[in-house]
N, CA, C and O atoms as CSV, one atom per row, in Angstrom:
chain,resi,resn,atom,element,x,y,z
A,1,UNK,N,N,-199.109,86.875,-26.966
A,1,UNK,CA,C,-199.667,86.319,-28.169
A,1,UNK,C,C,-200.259,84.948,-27.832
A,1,UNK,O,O,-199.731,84.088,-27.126
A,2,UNK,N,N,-201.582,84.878,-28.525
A,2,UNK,CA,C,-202.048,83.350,-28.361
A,2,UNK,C,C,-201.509,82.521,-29.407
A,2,UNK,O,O,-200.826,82.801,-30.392
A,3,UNK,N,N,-202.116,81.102,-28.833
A,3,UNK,CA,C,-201.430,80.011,-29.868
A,3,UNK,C,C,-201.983,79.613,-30.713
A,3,UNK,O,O,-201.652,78.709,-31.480
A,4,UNK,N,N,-203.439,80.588,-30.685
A,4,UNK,CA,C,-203.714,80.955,-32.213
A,4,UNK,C,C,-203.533,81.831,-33.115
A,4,UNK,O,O,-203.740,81.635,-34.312
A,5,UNK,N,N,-203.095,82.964,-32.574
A,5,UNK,CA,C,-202.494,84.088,-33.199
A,5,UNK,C,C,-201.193,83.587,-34.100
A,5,UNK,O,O,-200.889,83.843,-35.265
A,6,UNK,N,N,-200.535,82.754,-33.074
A,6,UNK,CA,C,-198.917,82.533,-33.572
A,6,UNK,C,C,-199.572,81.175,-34.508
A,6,UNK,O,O,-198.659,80.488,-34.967
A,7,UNK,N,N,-200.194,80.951,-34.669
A,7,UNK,CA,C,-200.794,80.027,-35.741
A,7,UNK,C,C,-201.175,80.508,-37.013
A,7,UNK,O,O,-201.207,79.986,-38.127
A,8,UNK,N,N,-201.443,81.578,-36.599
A,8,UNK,CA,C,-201.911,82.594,-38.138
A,8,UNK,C,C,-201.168,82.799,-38.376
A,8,UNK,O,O,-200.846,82.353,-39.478
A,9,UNK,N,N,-200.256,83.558,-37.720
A,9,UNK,CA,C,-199.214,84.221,-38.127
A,9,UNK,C,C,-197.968,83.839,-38.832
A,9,UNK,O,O,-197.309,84.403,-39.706
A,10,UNK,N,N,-197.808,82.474,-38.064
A,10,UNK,CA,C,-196.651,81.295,-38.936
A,10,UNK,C,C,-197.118,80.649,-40.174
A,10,UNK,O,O,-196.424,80.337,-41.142
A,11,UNK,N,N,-198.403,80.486,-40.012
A,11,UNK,CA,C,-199.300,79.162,-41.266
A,11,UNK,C,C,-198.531,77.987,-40.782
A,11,UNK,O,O,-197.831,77.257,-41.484
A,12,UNK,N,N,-198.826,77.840,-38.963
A,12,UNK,CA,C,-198.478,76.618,-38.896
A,12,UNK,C,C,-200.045,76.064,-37.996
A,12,UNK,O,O,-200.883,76.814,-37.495
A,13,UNK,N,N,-200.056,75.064,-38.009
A,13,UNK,CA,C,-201.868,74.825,-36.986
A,13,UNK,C,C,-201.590,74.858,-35.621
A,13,UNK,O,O,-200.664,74.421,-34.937
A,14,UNK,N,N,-202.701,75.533,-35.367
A,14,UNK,CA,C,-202.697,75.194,-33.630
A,14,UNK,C,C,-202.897,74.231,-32.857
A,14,UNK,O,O,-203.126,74.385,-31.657
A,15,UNK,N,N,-202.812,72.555,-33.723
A,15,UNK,CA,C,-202.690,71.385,-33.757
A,15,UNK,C,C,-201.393,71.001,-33.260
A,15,UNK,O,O,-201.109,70.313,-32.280
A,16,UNK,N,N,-200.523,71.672,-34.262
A,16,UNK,CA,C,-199.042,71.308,-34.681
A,16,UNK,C,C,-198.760,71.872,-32.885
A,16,UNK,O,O,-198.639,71.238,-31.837
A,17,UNK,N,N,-198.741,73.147,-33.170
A,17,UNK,CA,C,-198.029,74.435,-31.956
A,17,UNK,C,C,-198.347,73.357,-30.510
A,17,UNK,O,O,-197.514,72.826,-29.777
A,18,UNK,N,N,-199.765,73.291,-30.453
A,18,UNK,CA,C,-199.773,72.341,-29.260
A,18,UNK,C,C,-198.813,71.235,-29.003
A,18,UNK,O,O,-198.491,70.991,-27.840
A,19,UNK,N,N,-198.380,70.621,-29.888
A,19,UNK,CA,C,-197.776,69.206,-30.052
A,19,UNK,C,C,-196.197,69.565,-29.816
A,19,UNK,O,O,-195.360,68.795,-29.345
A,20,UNK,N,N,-196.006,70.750,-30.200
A,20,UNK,CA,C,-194.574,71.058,-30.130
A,20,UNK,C,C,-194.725,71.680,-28.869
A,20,UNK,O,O,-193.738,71.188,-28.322
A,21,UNK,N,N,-195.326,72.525,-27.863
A,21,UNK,CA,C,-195.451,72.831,-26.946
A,21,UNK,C,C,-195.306,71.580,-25.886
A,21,UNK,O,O,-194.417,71.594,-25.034
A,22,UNK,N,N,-196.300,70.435,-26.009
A,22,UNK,CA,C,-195.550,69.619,-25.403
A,22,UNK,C,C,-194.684,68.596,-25.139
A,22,UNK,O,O,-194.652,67.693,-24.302
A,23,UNK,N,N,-193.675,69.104,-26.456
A,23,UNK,CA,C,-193.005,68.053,-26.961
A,23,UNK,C,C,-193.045,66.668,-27.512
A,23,UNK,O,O,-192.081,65.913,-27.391
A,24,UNK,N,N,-194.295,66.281,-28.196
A,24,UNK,CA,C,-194.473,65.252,-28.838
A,24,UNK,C,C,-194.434,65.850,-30.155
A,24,UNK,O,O,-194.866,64.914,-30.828
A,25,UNK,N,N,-194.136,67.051,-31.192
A,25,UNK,CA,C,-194.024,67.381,-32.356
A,25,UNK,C,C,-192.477,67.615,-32.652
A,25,UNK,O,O,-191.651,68.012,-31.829
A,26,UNK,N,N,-192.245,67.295,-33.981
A,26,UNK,CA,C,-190.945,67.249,-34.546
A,26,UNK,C,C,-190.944,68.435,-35.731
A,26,UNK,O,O,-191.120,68.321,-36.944
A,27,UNK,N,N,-190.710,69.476,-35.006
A,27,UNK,CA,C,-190.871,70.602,-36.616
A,27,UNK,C,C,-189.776,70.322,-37.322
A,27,UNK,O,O,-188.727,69.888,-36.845
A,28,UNK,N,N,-190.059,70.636,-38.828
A,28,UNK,CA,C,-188.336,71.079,-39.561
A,28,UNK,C,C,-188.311,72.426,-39.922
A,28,UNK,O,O,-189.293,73.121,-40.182
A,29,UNK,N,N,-187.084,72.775,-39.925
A,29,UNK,CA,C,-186.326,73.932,-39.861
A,29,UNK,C,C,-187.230,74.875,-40.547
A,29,UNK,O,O,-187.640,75.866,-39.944
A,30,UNK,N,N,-187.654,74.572,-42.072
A,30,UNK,CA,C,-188.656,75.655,-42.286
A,30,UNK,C,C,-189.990,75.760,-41.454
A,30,UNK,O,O,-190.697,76.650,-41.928
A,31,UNK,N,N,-190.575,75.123,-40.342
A,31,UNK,CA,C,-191.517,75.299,-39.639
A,31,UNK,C,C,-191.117,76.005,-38.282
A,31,UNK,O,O,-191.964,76.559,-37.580
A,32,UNK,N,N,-189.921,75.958,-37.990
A,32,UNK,CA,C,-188.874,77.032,-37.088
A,32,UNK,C,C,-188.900,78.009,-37.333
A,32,UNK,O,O,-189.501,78.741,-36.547
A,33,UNK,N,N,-188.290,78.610,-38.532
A,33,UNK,CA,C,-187.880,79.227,-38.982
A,33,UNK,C,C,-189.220,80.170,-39.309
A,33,UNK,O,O,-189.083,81.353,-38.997
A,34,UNK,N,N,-190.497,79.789,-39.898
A,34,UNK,CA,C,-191.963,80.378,-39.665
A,34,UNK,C,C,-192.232,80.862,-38.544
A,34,UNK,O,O,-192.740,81.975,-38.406
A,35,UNK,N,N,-191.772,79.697,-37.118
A,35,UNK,CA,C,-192.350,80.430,-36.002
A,35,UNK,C,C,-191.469,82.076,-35.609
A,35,UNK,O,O,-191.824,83.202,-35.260
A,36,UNK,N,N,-190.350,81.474,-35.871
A,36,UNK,CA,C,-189.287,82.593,-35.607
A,36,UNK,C,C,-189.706,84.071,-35.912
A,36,UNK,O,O,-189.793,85.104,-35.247
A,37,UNK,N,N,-189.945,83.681,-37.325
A,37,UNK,CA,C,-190.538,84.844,-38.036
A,37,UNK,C,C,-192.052,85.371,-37.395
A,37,UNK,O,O,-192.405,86.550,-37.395
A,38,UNK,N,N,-192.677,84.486,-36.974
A,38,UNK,CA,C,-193.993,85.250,-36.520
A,38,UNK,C,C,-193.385,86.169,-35.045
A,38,UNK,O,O,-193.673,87.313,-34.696
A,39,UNK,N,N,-192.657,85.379,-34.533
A,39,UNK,CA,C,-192.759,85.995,-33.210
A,39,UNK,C,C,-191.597,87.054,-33.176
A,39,UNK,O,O,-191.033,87.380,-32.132
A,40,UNK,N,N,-191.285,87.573,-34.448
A,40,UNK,CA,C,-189.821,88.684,-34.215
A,40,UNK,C,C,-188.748,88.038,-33.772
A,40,UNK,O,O,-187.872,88.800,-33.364
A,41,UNK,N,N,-188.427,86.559,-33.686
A,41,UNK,CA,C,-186.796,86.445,-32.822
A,41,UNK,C,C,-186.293,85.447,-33.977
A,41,UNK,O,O,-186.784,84.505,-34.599
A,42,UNK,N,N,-184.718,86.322,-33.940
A,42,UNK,CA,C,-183.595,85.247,-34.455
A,42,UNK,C,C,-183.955,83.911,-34.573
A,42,UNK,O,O,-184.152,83.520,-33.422
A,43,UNK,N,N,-184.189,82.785,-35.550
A,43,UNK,CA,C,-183.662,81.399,-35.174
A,43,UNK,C,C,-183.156,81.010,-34.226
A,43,UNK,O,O,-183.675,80.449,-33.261
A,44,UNK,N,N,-181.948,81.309,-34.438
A,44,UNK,CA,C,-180.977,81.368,-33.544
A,44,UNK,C,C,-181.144,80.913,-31.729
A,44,UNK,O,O,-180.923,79.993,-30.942
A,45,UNK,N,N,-181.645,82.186,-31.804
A,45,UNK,CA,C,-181.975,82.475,-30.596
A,45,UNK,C,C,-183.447,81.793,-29.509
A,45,UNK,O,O,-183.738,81.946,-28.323
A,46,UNK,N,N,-184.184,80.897,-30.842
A,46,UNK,CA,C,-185.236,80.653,-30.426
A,46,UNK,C,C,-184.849,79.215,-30.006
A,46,UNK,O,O,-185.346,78.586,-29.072
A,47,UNK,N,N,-183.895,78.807,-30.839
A,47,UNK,CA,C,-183.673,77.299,-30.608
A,47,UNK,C,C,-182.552,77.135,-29.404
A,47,UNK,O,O,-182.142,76.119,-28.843
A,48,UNK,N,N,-182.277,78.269,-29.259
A,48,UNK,CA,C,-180.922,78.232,-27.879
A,48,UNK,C,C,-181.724,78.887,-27.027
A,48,UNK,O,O,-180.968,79.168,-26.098
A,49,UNK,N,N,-182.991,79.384,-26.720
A,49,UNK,CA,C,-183.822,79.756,-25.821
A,49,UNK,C,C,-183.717,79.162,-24.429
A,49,UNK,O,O,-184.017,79.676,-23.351
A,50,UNK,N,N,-183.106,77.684,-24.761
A,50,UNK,CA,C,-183.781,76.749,-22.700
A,50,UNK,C,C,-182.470,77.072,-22.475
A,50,UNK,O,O,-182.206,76.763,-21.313
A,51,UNK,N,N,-181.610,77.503,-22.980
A,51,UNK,CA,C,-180.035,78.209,-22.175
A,51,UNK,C,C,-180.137,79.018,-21.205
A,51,UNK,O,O,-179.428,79.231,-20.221
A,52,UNK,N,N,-181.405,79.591,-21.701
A,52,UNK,CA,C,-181.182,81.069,-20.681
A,52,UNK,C,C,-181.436,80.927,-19.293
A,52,UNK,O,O,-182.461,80.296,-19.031
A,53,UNK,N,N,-180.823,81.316,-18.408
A,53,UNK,CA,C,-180.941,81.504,-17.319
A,53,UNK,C,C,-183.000,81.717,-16.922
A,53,UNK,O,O,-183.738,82.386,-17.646
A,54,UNK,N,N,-183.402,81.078,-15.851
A,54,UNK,CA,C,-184.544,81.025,-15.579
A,54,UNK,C,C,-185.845,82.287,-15.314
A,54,UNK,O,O,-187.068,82.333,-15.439
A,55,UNK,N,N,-184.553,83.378,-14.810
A,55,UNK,CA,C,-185.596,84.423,-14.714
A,55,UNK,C,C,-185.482,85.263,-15.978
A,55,UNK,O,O,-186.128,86.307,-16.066
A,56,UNK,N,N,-184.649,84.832,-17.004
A,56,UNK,CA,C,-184.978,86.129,-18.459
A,56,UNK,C,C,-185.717,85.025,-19.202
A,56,UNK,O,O,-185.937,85.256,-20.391
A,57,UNK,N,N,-186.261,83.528,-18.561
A,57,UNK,CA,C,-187.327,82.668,-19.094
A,57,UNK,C,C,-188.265,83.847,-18.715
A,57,UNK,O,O,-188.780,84.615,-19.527
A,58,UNK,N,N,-188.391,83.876,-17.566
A,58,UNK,CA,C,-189.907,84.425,-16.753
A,58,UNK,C,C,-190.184,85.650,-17.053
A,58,UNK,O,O,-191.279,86.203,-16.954
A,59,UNK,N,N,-188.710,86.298,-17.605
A,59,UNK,CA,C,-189.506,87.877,-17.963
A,59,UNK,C,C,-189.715,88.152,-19.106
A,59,UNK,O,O,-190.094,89.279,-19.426
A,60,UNK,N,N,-189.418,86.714,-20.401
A,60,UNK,CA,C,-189.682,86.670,-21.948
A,60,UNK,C,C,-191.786,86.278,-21.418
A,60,UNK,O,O,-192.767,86.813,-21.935
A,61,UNK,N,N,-191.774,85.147,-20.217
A,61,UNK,CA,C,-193.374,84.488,-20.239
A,61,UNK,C,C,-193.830,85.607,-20.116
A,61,UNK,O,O,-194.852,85.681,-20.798
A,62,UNK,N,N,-193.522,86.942,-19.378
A,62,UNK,CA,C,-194.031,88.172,-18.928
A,62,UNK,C,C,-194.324,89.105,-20.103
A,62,UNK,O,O,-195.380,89.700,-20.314
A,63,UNK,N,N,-193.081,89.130,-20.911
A,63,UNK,CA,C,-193.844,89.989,-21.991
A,63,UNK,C,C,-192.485,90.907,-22.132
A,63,UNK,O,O,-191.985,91.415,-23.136
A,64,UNK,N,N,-191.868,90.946,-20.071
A,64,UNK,CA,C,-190.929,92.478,-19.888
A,64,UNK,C,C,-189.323,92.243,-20.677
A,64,UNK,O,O,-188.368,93.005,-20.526
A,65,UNK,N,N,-189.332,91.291,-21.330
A,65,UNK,CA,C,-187.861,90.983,-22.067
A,65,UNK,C,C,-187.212,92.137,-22.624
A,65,UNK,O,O,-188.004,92.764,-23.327
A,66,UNK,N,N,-185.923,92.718,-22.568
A,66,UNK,CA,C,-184.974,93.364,-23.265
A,66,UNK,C,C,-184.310,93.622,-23.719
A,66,UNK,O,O,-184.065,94.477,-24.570
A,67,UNK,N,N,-183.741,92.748,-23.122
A,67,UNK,CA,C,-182.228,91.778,-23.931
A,67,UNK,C,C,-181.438,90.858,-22.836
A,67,UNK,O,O,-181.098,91.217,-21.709
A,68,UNK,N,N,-181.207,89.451,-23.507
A,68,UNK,CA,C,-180.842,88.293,-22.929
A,68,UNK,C,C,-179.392,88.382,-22.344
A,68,UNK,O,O,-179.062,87.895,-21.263
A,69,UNK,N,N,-178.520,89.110,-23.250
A,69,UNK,CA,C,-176.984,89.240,-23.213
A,69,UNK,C,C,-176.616,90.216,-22.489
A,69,UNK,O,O,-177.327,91.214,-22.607
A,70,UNK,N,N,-175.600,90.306,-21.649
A,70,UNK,CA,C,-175.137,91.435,-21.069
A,70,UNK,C,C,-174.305,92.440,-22.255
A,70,UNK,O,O,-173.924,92.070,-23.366
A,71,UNK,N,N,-174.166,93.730,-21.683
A,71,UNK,CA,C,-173.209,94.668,-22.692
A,71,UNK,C,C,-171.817,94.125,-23.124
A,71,UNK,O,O,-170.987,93.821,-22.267
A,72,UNK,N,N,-171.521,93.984,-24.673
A,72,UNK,CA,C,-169.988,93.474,-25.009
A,72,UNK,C,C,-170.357,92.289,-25.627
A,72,UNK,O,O,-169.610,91.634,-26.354
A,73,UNK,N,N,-171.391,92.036,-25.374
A,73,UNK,CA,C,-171.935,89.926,-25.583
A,73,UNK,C,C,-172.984,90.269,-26.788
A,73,UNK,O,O,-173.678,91.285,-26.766
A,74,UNK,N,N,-173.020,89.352,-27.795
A,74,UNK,CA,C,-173.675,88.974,-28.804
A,74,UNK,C,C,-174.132,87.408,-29.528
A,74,UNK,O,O,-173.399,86.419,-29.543
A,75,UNK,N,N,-175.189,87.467,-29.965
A,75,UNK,CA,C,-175.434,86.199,-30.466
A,75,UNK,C,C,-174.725,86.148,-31.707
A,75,UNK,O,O,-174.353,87.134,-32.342
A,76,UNK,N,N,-174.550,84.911,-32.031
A,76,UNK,CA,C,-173.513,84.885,-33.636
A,76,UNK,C,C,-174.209,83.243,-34.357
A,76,UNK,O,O,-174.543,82.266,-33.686
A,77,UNK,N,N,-174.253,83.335,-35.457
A,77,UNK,CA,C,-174.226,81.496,-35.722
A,77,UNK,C,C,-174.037,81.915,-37.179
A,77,UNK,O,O,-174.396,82.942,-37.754
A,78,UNK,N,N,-173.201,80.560,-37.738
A,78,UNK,CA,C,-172.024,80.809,-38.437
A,78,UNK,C,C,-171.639,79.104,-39.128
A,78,UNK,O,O,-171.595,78.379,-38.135
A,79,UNK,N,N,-171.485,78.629,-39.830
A,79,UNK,CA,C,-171.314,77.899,-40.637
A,79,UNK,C,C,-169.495,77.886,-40.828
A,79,UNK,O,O,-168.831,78.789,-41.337
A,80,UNK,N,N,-169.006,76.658,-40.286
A,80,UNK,CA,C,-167.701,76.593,-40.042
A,80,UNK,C,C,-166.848,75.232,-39.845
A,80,UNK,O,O,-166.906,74.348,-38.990
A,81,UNK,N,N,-166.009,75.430,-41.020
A,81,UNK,CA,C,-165.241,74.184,-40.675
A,81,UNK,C,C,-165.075,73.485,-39.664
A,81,UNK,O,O,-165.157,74.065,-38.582
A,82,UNK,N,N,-164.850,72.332,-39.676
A,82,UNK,CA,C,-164.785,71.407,-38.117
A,82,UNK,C,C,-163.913,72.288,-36.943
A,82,UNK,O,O,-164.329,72.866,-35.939
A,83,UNK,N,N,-162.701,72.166,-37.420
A,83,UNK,CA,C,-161.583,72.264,-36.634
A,83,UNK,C,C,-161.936,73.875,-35.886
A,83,UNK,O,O,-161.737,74.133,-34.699
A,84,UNK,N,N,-162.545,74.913,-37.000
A,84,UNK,CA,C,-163.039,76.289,-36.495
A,84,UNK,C,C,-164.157,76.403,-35.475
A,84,UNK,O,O,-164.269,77.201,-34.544
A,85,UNK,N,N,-165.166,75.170,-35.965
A,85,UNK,CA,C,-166.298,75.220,-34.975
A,85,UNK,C,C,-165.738,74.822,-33.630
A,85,UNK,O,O,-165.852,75.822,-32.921
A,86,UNK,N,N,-165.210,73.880,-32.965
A,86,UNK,CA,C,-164.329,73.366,-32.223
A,86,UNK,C,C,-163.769,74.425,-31.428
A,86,UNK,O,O,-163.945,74.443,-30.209
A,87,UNK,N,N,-163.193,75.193,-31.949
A,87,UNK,CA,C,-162.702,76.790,-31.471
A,87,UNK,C,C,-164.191,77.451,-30.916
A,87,UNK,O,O,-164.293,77.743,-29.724
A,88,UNK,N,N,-164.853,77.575,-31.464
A,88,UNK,CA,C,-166.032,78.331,-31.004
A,88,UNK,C,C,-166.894,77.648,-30.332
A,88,UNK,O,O,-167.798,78.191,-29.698
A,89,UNK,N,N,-166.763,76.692,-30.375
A,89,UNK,CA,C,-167.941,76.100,-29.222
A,89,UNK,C,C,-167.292,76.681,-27.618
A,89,UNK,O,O,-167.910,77.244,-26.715
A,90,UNK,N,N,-166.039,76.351,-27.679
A,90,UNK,CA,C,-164.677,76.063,-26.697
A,90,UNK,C,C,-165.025,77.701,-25.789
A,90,UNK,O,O,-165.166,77.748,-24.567
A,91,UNK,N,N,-165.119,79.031,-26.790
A,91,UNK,CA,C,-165.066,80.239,-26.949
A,91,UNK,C,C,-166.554,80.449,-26.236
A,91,UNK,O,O,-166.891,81.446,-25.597
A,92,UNK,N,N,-167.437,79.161,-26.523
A,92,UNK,CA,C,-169.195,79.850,-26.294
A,92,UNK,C,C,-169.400,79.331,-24.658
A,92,UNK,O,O,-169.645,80.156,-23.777
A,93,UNK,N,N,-169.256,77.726,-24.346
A,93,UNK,CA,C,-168.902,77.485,-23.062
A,93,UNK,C,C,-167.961,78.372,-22.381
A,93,UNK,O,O,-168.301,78.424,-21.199
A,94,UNK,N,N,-166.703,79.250,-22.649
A,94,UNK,CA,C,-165.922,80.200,-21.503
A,94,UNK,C,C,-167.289,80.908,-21.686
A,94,UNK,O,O,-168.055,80.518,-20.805
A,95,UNK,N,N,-167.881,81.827,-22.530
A,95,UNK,CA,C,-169.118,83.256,-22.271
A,95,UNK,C,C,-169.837,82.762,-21.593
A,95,UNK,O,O,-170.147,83.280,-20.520
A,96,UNK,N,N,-170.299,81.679,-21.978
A,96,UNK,CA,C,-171.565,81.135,-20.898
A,96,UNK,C,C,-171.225,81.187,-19.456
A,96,UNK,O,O,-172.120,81.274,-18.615
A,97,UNK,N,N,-169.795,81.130,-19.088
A,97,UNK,CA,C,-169.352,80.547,-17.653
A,97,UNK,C,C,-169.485,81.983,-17.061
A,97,UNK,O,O,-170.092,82.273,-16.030
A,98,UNK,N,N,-168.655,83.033,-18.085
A,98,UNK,CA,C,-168.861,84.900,-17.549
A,98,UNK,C,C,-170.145,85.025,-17.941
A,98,UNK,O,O,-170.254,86.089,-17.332
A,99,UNK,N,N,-170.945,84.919,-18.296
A,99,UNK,CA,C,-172.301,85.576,-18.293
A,99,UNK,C,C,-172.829,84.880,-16.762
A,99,UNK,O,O,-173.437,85.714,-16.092
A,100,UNK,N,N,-172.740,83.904,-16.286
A,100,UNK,CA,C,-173.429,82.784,-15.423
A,100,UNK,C,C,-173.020,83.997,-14.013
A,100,UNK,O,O,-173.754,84.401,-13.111
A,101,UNK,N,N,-171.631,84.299,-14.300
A,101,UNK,CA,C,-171.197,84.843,-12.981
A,101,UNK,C,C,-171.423,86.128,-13.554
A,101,UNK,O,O,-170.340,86.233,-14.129
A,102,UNK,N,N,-171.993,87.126,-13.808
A,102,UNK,CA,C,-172.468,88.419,-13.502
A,102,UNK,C,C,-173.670,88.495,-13.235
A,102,UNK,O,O,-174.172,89.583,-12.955
């Protein structure tokens, strides 16, 4: 997709997209949340995107993406008391450490 396509497609400008591409733009969440939607992916997942390991970067730039997570593993986001989030962050650093090593 071009970054004018994903410009149509969000109703965001290909002004803006540039600027956030090279990091001098500050979107808010509903201008996220547009791109998200143009391009088919979770929130979620778009804003935890520079996590990923470098070559499921290179095979999302490619086009050949299939899925980021190994089998058993899922994305989740969740709205949670302090003390609960705390637990789950704790829970997301151990997956990250087993995903790193398979």
């Amino acid at each position: 997709m071009t970054k004018n396509e994903l410009a149509e497609r969000s109703k965001v400008s290909p002004s803006f997209l540039s600027d956030l591409t090279t990091g001098s733009g500050n979107p808010s969440l509903k201008t996220m949340e547009a791109i998200a939607s143009a391009l088919g992916t979770p929130l979620p997942m778009l804003l935890e995107a520079t996590d990923m390991p470098e070559d499921v970067l290179e095979q999302l730039k490619d086009g050949k993406f299939s899925k980021a997570l190994p089998p058993n593993f899922e994305w989740v986001a969740a709205a949670l008391p302090s003390h609960q989030a705390f637990i789950v962050r704790r829970w997301a650093k151990e997956a990250k450490t087993k995903i790193a090593d398979e």
